[in-house]
C-alpha positions as CSV (number, residue, x, y, z in Angstrom):
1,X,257.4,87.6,19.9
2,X,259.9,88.4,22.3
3,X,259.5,91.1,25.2
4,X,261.7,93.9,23.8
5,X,265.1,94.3,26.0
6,X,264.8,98.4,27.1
7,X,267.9,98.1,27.9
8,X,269.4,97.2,25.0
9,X,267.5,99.5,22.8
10,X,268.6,102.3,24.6
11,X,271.8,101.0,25.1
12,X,275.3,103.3,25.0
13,X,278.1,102.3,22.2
14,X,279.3,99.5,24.2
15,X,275.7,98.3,24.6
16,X,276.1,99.1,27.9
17,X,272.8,100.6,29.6
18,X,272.8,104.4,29.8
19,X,270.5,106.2,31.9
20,X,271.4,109.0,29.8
21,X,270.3,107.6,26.8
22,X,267.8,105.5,28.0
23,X,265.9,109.2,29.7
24,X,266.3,109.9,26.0
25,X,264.5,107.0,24.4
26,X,261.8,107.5,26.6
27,X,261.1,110.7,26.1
28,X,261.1,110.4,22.4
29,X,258.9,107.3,22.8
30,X,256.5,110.0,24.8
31,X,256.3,112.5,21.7
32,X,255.9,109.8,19.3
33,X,252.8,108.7,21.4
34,X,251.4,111.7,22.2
35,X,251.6,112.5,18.2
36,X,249.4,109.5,17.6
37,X,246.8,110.2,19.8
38,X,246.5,113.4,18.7
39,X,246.1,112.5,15.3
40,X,243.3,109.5,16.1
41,X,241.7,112.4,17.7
42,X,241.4,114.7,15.1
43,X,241.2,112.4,12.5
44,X,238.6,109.5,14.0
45,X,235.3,111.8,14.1
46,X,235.3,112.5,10.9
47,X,236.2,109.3,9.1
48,X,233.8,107.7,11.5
49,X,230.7,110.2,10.8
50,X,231.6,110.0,6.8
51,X,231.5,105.7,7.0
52,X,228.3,106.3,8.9
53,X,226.5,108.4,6.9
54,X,227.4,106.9,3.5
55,X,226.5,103.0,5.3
56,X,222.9,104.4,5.9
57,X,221.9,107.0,3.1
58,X,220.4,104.3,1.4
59,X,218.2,103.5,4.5
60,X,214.9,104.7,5.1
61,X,215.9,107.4,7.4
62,X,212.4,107.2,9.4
63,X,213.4,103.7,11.1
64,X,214.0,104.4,15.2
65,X,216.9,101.6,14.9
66,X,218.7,104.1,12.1
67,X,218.5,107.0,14.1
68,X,220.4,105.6,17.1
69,X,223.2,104.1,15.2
70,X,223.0,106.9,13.1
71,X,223.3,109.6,16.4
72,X,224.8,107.5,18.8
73,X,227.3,105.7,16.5
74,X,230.3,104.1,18.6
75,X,233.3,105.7,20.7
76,X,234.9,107.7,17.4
77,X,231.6,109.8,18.0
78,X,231.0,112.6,20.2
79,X,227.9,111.4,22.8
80,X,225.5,114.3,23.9
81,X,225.1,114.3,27.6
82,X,222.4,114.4,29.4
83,X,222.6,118.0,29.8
84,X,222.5,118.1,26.2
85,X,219.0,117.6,25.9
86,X,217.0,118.9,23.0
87,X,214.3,121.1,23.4
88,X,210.8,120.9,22.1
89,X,209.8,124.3,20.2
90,X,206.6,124.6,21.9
91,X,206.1,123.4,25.6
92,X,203.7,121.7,26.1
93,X,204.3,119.5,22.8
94,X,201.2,118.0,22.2
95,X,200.4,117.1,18.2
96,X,197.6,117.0,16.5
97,X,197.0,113.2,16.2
98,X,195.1,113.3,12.8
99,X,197.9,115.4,11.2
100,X,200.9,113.6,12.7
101,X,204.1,112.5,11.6
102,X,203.9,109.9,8.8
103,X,199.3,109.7,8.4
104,X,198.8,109.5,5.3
105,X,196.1,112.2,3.5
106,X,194.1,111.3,0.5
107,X,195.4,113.0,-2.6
108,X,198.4,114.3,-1.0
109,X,200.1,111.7,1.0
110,X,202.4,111.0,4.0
111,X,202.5,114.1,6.5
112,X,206.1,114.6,7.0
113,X,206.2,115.8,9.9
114,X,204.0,117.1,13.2
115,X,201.5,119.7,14.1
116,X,200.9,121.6,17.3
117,X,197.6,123.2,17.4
118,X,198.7,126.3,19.5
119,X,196.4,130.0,19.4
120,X,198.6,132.7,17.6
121,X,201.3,134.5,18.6
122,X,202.4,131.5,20.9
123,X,206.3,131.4,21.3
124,X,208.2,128.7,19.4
125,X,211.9,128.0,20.5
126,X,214.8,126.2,18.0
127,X,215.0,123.2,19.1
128,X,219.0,122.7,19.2
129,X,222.2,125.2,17.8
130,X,222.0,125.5,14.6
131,X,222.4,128.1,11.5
132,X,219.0,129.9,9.9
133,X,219.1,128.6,6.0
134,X,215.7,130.1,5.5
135,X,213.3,133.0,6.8
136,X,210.6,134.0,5.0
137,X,207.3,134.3,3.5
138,X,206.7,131.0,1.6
139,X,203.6,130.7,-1.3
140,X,203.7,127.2,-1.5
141,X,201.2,126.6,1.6
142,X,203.8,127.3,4.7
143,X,203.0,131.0,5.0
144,X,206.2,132.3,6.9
145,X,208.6,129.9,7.0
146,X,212.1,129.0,8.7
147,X,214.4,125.9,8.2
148,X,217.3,125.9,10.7
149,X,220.2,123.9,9.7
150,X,221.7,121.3,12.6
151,X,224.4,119.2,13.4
152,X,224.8,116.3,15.8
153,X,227.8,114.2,16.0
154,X,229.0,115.7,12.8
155,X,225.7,114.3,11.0
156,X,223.5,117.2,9.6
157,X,219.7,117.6,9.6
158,X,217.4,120.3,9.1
159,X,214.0,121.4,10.9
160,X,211.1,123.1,9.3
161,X,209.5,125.4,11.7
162,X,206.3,126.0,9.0
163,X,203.5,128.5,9.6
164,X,205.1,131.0,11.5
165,X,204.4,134.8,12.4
166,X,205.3,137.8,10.2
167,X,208.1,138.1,12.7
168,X,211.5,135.7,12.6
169,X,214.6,135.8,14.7
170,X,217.2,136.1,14.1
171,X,216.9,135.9,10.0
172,X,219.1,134.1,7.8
173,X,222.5,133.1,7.5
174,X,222.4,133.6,11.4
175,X,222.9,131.2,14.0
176,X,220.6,130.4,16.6
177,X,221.5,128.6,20.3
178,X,218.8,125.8,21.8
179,X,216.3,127.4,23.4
180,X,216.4,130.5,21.9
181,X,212.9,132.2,20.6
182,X,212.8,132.2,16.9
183,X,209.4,133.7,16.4
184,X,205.7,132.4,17.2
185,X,202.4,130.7,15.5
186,X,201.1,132.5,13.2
187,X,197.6,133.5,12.1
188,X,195.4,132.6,10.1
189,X,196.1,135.3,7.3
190,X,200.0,134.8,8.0
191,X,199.7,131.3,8.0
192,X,197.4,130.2,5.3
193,X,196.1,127.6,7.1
194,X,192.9,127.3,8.7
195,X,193.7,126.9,12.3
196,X,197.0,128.2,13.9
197,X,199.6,125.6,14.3
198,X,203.1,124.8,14.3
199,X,204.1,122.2,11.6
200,X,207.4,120.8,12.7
201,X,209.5,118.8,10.1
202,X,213.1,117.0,10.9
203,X,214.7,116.1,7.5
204,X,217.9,114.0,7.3
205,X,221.0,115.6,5.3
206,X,222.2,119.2,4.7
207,X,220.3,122.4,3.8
208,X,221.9,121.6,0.0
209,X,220.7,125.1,-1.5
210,X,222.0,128.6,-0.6
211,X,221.2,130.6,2.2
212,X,217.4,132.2,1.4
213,X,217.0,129.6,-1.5
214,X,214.2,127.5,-0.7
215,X,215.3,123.5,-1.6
216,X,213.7,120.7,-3.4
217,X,213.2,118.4,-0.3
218,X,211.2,120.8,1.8
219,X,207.7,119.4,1.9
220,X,205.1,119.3,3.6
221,X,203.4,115.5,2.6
222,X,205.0,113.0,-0.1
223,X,204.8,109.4,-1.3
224,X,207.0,108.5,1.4
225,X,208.3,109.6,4.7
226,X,211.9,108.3,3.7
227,X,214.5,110.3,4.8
228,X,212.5,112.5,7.7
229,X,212.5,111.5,10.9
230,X,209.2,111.7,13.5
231,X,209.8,115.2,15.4
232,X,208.0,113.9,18.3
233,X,210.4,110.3,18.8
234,X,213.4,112.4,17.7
235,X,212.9,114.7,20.5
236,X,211.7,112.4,23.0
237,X,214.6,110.3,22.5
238,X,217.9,112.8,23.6
């Protein structure tokens, strides 16, 4: 193809070169530019993140490989930087190696997710910004419970924070900030476990319930660790 003529396109009646008309063509040239970028802008994210999650839902969430290209997925995404860091809810994170992430339990199966053996009323911190989906005293084994909702890169996940104290900040349906205290290990009575300790969970996908409703996939051991991520890795990692 032939290098277009600029003069010629912008060209008076008498095909004669105008710098009046060819100040003209450039500057609508400029807008029409500018208008495409604009759009890529807005538009890329999102078409990107949507590809992204749909090419790996299918994936066994729990592979390291998945979560990079799932988090870190190309130059349509937003990279954190390294300020951006997320934080570990209790400092220092050390888990209990025979109730880690993925160790499977007789009769109950894989642990999905970590526990910090921490005395109670030790602080715990959210871990990135998110919104509070759930806050509250849970039957099913997690005593006081809170699952923060979380979104990297336009791709959601949600953390358990399980056997909490009585007391929960900021409750639900608010949003919390990284770093922020969100309440502390509970005890024994408002734990319902043994020994005081901070279950941490990191589940791939939306909160998928209403605000207070307690969902389906929040658990604390299955027959497989697929879609949950290992808290300790995931952290480690940004």
């Amino acid at each position: 193809m032939r290098p277009h003529n600029w003069g010629m396109l912008c060209a008076g009646q008498n095909n004669a070169p105008s710098f009046r008309g060819a100040r003209r063509c450039i500057v609508k040239r400029f807008w029409v530019l500018l208008v495409v970028v604009i759009a890529m802008a807005i538009l890329l994210p999102y078409g990107g993140s949507d590809a992204l999650a749909q090419a790996v839902s299918s994936e066994n969430q729990t592979s390291w490989g998945k979560v990079k290209s799932l988090f870190r997925a190309g130059d349509d995404q937003l990279v954190l930087g390294k300020s951006d860091y997320i934080w570990y809810p209790i400092n220092p994170w050390s888990p209990l190696g025979g109730y880690a992430f993925g160790r499977y339990v007789s009769g109950r199966g894989y642990h999905l997710g970590d526990d910090c053996v921490r005395g109670s009323g030790t602080p715990v911190y959210a871990i990135w910004h998110g919104r509070v989906k759930y806050a509250r005293y849970n039957s099913g084994g997690w005593g006081y419970l809170m699952i923060v909702e979380y979104y990297i890169n336009n791709i959601p996940f949600c953390v358990v924070y399980g056997h909490l104290g009585a007391t929960m900040y900021p409750g639900e349906g608010n949003w919390v900030s990284r770093g922020q205290y969100i309440g502390t290990v509970g005890s024994t009575a408002e734990s319902g476990q043994a020994t005081p300790h901070l279950h941490l969970g990191i589940h791939y996908g939306g909160y998928d319930a209403q605000t207070g409703t307690y969902p389906s996939w929040c658990k604390g051991y299955a027959s497989s660790t697929s879609g949950w991520f290992n808290p300790t890795t995931f952290i480690a990692y940004w």
